[in-house]
C-alpha positions as CSV (number, residue, x, y, z in Angstrom):
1,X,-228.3,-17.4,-112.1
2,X,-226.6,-20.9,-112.3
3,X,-224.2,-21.6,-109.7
4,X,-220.8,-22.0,-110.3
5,X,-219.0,-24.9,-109.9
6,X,-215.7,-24.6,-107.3
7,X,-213.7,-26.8,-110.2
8,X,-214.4,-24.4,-112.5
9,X,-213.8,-21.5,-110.7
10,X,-210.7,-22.9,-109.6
11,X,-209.2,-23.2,-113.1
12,X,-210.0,-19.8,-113.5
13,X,-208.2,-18.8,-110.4
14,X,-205.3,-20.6,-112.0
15,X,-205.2,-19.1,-115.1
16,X,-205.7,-15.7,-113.5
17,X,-202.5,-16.8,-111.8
18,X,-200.5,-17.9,-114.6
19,X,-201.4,-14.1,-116.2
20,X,-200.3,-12.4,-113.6
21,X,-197.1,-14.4,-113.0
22,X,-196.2,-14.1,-117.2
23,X,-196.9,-10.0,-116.3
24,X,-194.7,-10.5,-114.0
25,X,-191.9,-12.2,-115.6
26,X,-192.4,-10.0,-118.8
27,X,-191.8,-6.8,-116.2
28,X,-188.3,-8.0,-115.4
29,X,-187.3,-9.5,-118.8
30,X,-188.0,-5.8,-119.7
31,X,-185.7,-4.6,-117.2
32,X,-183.3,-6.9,-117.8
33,X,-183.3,-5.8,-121.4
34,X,-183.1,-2.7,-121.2
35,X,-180.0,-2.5,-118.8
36,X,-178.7,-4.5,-121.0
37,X,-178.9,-1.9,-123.5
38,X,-177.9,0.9,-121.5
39,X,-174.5,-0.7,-120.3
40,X,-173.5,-1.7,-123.9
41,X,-174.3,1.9,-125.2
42,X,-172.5,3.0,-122.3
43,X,-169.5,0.8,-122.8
44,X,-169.7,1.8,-126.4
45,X,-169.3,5.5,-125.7
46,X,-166.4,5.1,-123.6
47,X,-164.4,2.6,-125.0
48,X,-161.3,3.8,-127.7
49,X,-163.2,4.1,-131.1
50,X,-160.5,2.8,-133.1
51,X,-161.2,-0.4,-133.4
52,X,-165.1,-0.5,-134.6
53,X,-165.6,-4.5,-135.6
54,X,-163.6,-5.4,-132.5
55,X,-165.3,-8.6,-130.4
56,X,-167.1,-7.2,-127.6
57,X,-166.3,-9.0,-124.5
58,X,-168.3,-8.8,-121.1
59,X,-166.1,-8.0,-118.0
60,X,-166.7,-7.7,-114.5
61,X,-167.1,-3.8,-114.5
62,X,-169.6,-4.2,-117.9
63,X,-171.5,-6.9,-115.1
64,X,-171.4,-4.3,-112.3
65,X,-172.6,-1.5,-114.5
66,X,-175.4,-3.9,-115.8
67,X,-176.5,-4.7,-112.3
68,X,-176.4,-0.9,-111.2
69,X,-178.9,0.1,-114.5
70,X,-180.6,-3.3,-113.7
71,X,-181.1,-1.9,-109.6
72,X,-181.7,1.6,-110.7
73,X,-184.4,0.3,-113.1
74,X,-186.3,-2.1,-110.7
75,X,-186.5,0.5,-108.4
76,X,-188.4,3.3,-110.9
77,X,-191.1,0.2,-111.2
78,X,-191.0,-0.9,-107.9
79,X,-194.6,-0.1,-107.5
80,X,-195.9,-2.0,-110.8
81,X,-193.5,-4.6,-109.5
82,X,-195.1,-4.8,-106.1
83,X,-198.7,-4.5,-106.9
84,X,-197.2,-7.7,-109.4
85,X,-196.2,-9.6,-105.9
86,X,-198.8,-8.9,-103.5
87,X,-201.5,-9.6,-106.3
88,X,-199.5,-13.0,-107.0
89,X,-199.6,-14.1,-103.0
90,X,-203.4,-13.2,-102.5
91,X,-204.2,-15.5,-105.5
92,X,-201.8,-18.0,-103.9
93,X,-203.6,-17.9,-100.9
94,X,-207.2,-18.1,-102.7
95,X,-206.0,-20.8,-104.6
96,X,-204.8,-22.6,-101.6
97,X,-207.9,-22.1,-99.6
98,X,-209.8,-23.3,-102.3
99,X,-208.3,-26.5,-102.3
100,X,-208.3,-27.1,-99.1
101,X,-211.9,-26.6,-99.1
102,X,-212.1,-28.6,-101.8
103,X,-209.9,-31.2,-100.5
104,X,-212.1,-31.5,-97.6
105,X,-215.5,-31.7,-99.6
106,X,-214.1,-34.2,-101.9
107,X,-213.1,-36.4,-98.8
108,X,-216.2,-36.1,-96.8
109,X,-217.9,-37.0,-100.1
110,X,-216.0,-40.2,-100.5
111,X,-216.8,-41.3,-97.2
């Protein structure tokens, strides 16, 4: 078995990163979305039918009721969402350790 270079492995611990913080980022674009889509249907439903084509304008109660359904979601996937954060600060912390180890072994190296 060949030994692995610490470069190499820490580009993969990098990449592994950037995964898991696009994961993350697509969890709440998702939830952003679809609160999004909840308050506009629910606006829809209770606003005066008569005027169908009429602009839609975003008040302060359409942002409140966004931010409740936005809330409301985060909290149903608050366990996908945490496993998303504690997996993203242990490979932070690998990733720093690595350098520093790195760091060190470059120096000494040099010397």
């Amino acid at each position: 078995m060949n030994p692995v270079s610490p470069w190499v492995l820490l580009s993969g611990m990098e990449a592994a990163r950037r995964e898991t913080c696009h994961h993350l980022d697509l969890v709440h674009r998702q939830i952003a979305a679809r609160a999004e889509r909840l308050a506009v249907t629910e606006k829809a439903k209770a606003r005066n039918r008569t005027h169908k084509r009429s602009g839609s304008r975003w008040t302060r109660s359409d942002e409140v009721l966004f931010q409740d359904h936005v809330d409301r979601l985060a909290f149903e996937r608050r366990g996908e969402l945490e496993a998303l954060t504690r997996k993203l600060e242990r490979q932070d912390r690998a990733i720093t350790t690595l350098r520093l180890k790195l760091g060190e072994a470059a120096w000494r190296q040099a010397a």
